[in-house]
C-alpha positions in Angstrom: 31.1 24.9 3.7 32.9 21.5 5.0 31.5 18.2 4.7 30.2 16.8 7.6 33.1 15.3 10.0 31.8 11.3 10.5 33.4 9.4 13.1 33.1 6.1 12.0 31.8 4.5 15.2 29.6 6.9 16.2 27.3 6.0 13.1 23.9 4.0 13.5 20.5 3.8 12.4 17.2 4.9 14.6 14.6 3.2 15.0 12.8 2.2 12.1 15.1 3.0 9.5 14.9 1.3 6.0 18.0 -0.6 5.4 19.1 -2.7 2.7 22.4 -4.9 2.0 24.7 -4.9 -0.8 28.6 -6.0 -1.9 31.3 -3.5 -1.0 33.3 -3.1 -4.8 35.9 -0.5 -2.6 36.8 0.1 0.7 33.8 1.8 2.5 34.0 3.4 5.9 30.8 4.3 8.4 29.0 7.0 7.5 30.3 7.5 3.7 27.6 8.0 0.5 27.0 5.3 -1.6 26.0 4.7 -5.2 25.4 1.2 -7.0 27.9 0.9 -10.0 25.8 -1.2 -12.6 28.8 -1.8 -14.5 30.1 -4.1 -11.8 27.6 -5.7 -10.8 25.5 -3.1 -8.8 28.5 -3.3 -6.0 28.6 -0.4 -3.9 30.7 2.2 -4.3 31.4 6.2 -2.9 29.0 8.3 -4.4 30.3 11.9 -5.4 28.0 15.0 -7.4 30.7 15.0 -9.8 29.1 12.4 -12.9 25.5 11.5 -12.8 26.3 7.8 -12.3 28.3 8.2 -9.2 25.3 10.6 -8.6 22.6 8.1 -8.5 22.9 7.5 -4.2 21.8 3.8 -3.2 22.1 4.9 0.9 25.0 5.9 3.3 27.0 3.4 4.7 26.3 2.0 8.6 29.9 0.0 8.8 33.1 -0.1 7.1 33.9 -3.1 4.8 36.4 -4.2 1.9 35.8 -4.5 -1.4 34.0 -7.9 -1.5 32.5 -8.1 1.6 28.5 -7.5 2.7 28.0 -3.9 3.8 24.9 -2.2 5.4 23.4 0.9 4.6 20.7 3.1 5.3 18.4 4.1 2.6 16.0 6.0 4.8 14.4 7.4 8.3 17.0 8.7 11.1 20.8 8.2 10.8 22.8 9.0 14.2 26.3 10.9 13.9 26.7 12.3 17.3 27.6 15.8 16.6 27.9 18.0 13.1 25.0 18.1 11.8 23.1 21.7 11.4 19.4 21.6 12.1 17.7 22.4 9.3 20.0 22.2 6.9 19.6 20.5 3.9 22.4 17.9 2.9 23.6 16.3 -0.5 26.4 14.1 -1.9 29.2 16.0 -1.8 32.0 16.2 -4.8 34.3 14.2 -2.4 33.5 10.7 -2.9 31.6 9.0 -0.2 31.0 12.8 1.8 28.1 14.4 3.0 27.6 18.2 2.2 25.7 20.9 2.1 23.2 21.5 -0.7 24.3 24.6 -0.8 27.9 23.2 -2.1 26.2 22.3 -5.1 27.9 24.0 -7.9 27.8 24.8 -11.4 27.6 21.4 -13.6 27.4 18.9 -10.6 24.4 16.4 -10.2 22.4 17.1 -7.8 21.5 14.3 -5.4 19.7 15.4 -1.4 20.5 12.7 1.3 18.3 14.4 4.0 17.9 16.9 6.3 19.4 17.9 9.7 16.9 17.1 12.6 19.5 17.3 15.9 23.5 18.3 15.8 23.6 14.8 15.8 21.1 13.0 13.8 20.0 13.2 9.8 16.7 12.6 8.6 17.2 10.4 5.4 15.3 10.6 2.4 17.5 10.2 -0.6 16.4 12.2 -3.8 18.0 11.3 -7.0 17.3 14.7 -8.9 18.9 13.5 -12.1 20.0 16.8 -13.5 22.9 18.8 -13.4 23.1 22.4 -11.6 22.8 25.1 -14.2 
């Protein structure tokens, strides 16, 4: 399957969503995976399933930003998309960085890492689970 189609402004957080705040160290867009790259720093970065560093997701991204700059994610609780999502499905970093797939994508070799699961065709129920091994 396709990632997930994210229209930048059509991202947000619902109500009572954990957030946190960290240092863009690459262009980030709304809505894109991100991992914390400890050998810069702990700047954020896309996250892909490819390595199990780039595996290890800090939250998805709730604005764009510039290497540099503050950015905004969402570590947990409801993330809005407006339109997409599949209810009930089950979604993990993708192996494009920053994207939002299916777990289902997961293949042979890549690290597995579950952002959350589809509650409406537009929202995501976050719960980030860093599985730390690679699919067999």
């Amino acid at each position: 399957m396709a990632d997930l189609t994210i229209t930048a402004a059509n991202v947000s957080p619902g109500a009572g969503a954990t957030l946190d705040t960290g240092t863009a160290g690459a262009t980030i867009t709304a809505g894109q995976v991100l991992y914390k790259d400890t050998t810069d720093s702990n700047k954020l970065k896309l996250a892909d399933q490819d390595a199990q560093a780039t595996a290890l997701v800090a939250g998805i991204s709730l604005h764009g930003a510039a290497s540099g700059q503050p950015l905004d994610y969402i570590k947990s609780g409801t993330l809005n998309l407006v339109g997409g999502v599949t209810i009930g499905r089950i979604y993990a970093v993708s192996s494009t960085a920053g994207g939002i797939g299916s777990a289902t994508d997961v293949t042979t070799g890549k690290w597995v890492t579950t952002l959350g699961i589809g509650t409406a065709t537009s929202a995501l129920s976050v719960k980030v689970h860093v599985g730390g091994v690679a699919r067999a």
